[in-house]
C-alpha positions as CSV (number, residue, x, y, z in Angstrom):
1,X,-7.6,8.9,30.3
2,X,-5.6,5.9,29.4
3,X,-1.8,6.7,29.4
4,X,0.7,4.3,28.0
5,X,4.5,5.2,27.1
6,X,7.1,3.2,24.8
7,X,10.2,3.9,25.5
8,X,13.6,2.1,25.4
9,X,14.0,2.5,21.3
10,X,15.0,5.2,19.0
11,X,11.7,7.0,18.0
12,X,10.8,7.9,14.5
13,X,8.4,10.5,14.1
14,X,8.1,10.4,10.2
15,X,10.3,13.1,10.1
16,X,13.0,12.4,12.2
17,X,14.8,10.3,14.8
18,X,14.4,10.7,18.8
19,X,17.3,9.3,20.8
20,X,16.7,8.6,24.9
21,X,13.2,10.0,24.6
22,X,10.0,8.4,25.2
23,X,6.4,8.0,23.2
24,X,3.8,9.2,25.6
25,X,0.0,7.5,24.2
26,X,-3.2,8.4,25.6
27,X,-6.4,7.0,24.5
28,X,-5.2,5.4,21.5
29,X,-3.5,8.7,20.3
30,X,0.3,10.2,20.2
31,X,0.6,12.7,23.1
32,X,3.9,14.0,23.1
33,X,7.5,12.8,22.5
34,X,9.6,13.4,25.8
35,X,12.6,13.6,27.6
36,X,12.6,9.6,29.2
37,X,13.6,10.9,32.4
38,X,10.2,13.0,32.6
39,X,7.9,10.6,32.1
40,X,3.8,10.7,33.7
41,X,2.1,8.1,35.4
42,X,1.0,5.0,32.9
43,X,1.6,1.4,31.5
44,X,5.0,1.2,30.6
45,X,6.4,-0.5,27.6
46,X,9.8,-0.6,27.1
47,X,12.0,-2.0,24.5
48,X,15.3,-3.3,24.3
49,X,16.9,-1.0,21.4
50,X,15.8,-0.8,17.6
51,X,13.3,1.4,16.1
52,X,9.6,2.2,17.4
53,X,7.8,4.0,14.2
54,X,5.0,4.8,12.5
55,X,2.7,1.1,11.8
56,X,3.2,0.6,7.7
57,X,0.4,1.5,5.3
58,X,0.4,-1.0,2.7
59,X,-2.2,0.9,-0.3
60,X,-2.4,-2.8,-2.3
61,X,-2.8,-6.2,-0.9
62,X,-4.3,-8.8,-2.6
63,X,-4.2,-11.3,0.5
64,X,-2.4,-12.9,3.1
65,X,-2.4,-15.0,6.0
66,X,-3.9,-17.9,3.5
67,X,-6.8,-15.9,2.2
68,X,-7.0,-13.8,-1.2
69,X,-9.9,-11.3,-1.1
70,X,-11.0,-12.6,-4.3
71,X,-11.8,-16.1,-2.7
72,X,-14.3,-14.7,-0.7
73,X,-15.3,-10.6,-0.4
74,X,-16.4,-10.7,2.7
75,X,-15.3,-8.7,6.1
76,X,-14.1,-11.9,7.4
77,X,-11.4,-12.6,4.4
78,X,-10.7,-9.1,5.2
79,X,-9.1,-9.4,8.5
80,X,-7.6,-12.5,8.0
81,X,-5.4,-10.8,5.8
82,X,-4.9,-7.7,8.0
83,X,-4.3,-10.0,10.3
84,X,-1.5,-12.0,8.0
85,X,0.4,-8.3,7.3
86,X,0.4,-7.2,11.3
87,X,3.5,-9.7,12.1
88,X,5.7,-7.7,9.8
89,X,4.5,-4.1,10.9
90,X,1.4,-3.5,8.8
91,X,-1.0,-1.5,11.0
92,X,-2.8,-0.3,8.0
93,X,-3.8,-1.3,4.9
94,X,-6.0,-1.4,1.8
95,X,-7.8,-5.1,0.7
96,X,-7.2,-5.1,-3.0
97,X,-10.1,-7.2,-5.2
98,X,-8.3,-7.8,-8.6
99,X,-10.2,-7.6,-11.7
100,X,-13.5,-9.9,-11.0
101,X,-17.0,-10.2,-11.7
102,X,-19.2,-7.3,-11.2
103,X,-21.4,-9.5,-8.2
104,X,-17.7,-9.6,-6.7
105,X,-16.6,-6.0,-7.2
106,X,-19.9,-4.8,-5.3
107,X,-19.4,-7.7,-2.7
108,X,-16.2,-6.2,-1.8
109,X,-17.2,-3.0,-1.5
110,X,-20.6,-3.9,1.0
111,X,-17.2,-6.0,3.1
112,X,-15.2,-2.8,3.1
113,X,-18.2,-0.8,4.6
114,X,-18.3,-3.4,7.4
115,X,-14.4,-4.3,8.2
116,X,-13.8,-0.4,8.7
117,X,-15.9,-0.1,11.3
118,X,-13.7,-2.3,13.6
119,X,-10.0,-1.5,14.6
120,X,-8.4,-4.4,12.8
121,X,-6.5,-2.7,9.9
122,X,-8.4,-1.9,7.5
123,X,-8.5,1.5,6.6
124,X,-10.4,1.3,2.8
125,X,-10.5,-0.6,-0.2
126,X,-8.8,-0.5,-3.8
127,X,-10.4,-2.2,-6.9
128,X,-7.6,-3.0,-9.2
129,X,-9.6,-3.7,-12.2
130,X,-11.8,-4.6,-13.9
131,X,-11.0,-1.1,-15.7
132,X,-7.7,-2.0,-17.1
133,X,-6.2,-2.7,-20.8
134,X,-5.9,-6.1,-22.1
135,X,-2.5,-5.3,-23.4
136,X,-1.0,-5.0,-20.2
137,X,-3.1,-7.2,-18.3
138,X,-0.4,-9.4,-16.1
139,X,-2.4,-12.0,-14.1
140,X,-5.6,-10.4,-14.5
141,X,-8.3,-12.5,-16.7
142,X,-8.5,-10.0,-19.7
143,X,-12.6,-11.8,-20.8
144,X,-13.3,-9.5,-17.6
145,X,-11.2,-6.0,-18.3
146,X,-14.1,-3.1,-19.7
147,X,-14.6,0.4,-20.5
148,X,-15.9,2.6,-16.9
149,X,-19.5,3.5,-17.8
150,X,-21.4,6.0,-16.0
151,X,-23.2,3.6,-13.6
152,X,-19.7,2.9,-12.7
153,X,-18.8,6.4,-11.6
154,X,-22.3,6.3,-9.4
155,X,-21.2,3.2,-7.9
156,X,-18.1,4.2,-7.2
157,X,-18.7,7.7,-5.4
158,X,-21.3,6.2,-3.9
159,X,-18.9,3.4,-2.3
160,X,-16.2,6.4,-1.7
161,X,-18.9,7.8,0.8
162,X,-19.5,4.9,2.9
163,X,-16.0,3.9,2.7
164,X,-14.1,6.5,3.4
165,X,-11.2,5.8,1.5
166,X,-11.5,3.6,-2.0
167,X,-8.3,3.4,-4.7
168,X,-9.7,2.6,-7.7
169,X,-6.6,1.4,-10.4
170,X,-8.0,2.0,-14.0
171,X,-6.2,2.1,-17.8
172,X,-6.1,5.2,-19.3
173,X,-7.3,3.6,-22.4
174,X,-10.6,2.5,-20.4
175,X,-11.6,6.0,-18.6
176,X,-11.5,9.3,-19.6
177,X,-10.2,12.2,-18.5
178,X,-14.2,13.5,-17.8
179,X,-14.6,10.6,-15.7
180,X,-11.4,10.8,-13.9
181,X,-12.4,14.7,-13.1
182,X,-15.8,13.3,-11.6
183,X,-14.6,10.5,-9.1
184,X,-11.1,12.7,-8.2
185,X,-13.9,15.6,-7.3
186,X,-16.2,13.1,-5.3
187,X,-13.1,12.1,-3.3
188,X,-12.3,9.0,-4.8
189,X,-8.2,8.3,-5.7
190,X,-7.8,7.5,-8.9
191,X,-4.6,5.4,-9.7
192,X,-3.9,4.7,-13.3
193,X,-2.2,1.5,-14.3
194,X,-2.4,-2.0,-15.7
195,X,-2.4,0.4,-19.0
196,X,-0.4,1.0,-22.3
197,X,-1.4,4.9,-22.9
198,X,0.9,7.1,-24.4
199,X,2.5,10.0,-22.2
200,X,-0.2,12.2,-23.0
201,X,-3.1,10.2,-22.6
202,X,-1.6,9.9,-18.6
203,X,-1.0,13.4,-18.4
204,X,-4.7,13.8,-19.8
205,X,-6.2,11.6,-16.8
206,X,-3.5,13.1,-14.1
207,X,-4.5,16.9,-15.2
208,X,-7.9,15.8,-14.7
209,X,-7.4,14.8,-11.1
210,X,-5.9,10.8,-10.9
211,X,-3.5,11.1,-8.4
212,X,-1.1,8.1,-8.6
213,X,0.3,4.9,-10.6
214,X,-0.3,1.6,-9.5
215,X,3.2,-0.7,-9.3
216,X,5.5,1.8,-11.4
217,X,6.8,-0.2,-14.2
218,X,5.2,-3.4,-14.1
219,X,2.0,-3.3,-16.6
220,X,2.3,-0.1,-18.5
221,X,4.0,1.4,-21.7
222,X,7.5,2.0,-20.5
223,X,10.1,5.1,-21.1
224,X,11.2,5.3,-24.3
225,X,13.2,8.4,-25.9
226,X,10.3,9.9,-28.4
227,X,7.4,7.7,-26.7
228,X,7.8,8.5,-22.9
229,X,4.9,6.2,-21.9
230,X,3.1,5.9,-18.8
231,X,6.7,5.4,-17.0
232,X,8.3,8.9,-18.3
233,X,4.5,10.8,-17.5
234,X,4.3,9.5,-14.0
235,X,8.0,10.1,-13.1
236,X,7.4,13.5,-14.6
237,X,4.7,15.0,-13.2
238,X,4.8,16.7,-10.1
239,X,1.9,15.5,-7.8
240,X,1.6,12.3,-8.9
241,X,2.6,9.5,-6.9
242,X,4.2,6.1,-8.1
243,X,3.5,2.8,-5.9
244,X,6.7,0.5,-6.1
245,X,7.2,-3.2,-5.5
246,X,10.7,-3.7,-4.1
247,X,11.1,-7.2,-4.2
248,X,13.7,-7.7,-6.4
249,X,11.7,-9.3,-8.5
250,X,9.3,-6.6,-10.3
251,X,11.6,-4.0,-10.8
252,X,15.5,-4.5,-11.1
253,X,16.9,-2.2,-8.4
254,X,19.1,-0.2,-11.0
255,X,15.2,0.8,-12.3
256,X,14.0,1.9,-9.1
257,X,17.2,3.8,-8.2
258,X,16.9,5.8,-11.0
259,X,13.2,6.3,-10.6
260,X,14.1,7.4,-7.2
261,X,16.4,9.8,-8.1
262,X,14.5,11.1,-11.0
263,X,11.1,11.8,-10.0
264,X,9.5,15.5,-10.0
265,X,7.8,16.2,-6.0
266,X,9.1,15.1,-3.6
267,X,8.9,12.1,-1.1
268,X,6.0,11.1,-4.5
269,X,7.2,7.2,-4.5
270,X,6.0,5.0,-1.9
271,X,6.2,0.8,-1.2
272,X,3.2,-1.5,-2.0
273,X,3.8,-5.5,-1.5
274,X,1.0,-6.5,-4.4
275,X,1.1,-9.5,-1.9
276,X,-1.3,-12.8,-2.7
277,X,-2.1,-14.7,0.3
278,X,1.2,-16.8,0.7
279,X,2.4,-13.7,3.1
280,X,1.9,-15.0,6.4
281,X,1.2,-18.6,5.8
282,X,3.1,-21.6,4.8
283,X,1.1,-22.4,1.9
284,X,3.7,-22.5,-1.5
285,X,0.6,-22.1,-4.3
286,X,-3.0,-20.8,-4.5
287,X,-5.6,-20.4,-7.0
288,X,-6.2,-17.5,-8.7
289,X,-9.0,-17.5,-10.8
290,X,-8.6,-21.3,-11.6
291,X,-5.6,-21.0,-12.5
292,X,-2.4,-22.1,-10.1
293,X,-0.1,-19.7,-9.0
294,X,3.4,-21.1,-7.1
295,X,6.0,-19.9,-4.8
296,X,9.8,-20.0,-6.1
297,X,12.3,-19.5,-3.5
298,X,15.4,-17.4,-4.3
299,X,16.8,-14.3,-4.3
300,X,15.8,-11.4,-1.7
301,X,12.5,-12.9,-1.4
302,X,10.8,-15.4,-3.2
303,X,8.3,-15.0,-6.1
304,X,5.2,-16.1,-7.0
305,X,4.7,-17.3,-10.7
306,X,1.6,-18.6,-13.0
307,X,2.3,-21.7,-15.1
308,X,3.7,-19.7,-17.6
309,X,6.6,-17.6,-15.6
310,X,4.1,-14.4,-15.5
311,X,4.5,-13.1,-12.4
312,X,1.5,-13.0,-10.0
313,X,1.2,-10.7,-7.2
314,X,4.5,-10.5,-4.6
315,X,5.4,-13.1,-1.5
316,X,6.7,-9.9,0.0
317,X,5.6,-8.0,3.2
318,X,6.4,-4.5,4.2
319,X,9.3,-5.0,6.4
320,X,11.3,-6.5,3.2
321,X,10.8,-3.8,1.4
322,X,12.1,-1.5,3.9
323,X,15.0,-3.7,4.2
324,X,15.6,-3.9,0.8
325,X,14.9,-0.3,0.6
326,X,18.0,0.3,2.9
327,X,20.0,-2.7,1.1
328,X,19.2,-2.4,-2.7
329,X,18.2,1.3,-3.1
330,X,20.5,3.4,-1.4
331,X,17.9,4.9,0.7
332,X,18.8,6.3,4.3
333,X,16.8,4.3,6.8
334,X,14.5,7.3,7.6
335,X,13.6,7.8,3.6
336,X,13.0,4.1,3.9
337,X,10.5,3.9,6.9
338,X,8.9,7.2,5.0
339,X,8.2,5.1,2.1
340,X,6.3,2.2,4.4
341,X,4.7,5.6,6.3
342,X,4.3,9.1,5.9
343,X,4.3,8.8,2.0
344,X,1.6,6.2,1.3
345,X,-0.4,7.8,4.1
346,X,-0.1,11.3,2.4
347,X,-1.6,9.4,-0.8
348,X,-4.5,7.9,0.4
349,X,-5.1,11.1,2.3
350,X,-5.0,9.2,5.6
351,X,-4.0,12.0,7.6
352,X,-3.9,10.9,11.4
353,X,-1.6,7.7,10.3
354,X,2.2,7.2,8.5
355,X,3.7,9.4,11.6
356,X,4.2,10.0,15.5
357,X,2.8,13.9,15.5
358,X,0.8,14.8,18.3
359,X,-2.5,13.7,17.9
360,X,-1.7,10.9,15.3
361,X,-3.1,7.3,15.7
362,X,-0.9,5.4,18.2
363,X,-0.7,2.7,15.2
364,X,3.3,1.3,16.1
365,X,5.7,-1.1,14.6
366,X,9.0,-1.9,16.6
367,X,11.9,-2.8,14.8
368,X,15.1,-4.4,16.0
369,X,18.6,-2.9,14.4
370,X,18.1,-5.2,11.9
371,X,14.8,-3.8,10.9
372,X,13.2,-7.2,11.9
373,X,9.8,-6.3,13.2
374,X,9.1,-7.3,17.1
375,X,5.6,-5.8,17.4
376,X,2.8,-3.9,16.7
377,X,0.2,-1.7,18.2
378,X,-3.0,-0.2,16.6
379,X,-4.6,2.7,18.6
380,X,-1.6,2.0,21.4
381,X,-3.0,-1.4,22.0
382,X,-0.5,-4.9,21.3
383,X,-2.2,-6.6,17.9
């Protein structure tokens, strides 16, 4: 058995703080929580004050560290965005192929069966497209957005299995509610956005089994007072869980307060980044699909902008949003690390990550006071 313990830092356990206790890891899994005075024999680690939690679970990143998974689907582009995330506490976290060709769509999937294999971060993959509604398309290339057909469904199930875990983000208006019962059932999370439905066409495709909203707000009808939209039916409905980009940005804070305080189940809204592959690099522009997309600095991070002002993807990593989480939203600090956590790992049914429960994945992020992250572990080991 290979014993490590962390101590020196306040310990969050996704539930709640740990004061003068240590984390006691052995073979890459959460032991026990004790008293630091009572500690066993092992490699010691010990910090110098801040915050030793859960490693973040990011459900939707487009790239980093240089590299955008639509470049190149391969394993390789895979973990060099992993790899990009880890400085600012990402332990987890799900390569995201934006709307593409069909050859790319299946060379992502035959990269996500490979890159899970390893211990370097990835824990599945989410297709954002090319199932979505011209009408709200953002950044995506609209000539690609279609209908899901039934060879679709196969495909996707069938990618589920090898997988493991697979978020697929579709428009209401391009699946229906049969087809949304059919992949839900097979295991596969179904994440409606990108979509400009009407309240009950969501509630249709929620009843039927989709279990969250990609990027609440941005890219879908919005609340209105007779037409409730795909906003009002997600913040609504009980099980149904809304991703967030806290960037200050995508959604003005005053929004995401409200959604915050508003939504039905709780702990149901959860940070994304949405980030392109300027996180972790020092590149300031990329292209996406021939097209240039450029870094503007300002505000609480910056933002990344097509030609004409649309906004494309987030230069944000998950840190920031648990700062700005803490700064912007009102949230306690513990509600804050939940929604980097526990809450996107309840989502993508990821159940031995997002907390520090005995038998958990040692996956770790230490955080100084001022929630500036210092380093990370995956399965107890430095990364």
């Amino acid at each position: 058995m290979v014993r490590k313990i962390f101590s020196g830092a306040r310990i969050f356990d996704g539930q709640r703080f740990h004061d003068d206790k240590a984390l006691i890891v052995s073979d890459g899994r959460v032991e026990a929580i004790a008293a630091a005075g009572e500690l066993p024999e092992g490699e010691h680690t010990r910090f110098e004050g801040g915050v030793l939690s859960a490693g973040f679970i990011d459900a939707q990143v487009n790239g980093g560290g240089g590299r955008m998974l639509n470049d190149e689907a391969s394993a390789a582009s895979m973990y060099m965005i992993a790899d990009g995330h880890r400085p600012y506490g990402t332990t987890a976290l799900l390569p995201t192929l934006i709307t593409d060709t069909s050859d790319a769509t299946t060379a992502a999937i035959e990269a996500a069966k490979e890159a899970v294999k390893t211990n370097r971060g990835v824990a599945g993959l989410h297709l954002e497209g090319p199932h979505l509604a011209p009408a709200r398309k953002g950044a995506h290339l609209a000539e690609l957005m279609r209908p899901v057909e039934d060879k679709d469904v196969k495909a996707f199930i069938a990618a589920k299995e090898a997988i493991g875990t697979l978020l697929v983000t579709m428009a209401a208006e391009q699946v229906t509610a049969k087809q949304v019962r059919e992949l839900s059932e097979a295991g596969v999370t179904v994440s409606i956005g990108h979509s400009d439905c009407s309240s009950e066409a969501a509630e249709a495709r929620f009843d039927a089994g989709a279990r969250g909203v990609t990027h609440l707000f941005n890219a879908m009808s919005q609340l209105g007072h007779r037409a409730p939209g795909l906003v009002g039916a997600a913040i609504d409905h009980p099980s149904v869980w809304c991703g967030i980009i806290a960037d200050g940005h995508h959604v003005d804070p005053k929004a995401l307060r409200t959604a915050l305080r508003a939504k039905r189940g709780e702990g149901k809204l959860f940070f994304v980044t949405d980030a392109m592959s300027l996180v972790g690099s020092e590149q300031d522009s990329f292209t996406l699909n021939g097209r240039t997309v450029r870094r503007e600095r300002g505000g609480f991070c910056s933002k990344l902008v097509l030609s004409d002002g649309t906004l494309a993807g987030s230069d944000v990593d998950m840190a920031s949003t648990v700062r700005y989480g803490v700064t912007y939203l009102e949230l306690t600090l513990a509600e804050a690390l939940r929604m980097a956590t526990l809450y996107p790992a309840r989502f993508l049914r990821l159940e031995d990550r997002g907390h520090l429960s005995p038998g958990a994945r040692a996956d770790l992020a230490h955080l100084t006071d001022a929630l500036e992250v210092t380093r990370t572990f995956i399965s107890g080991e430095a990364a």
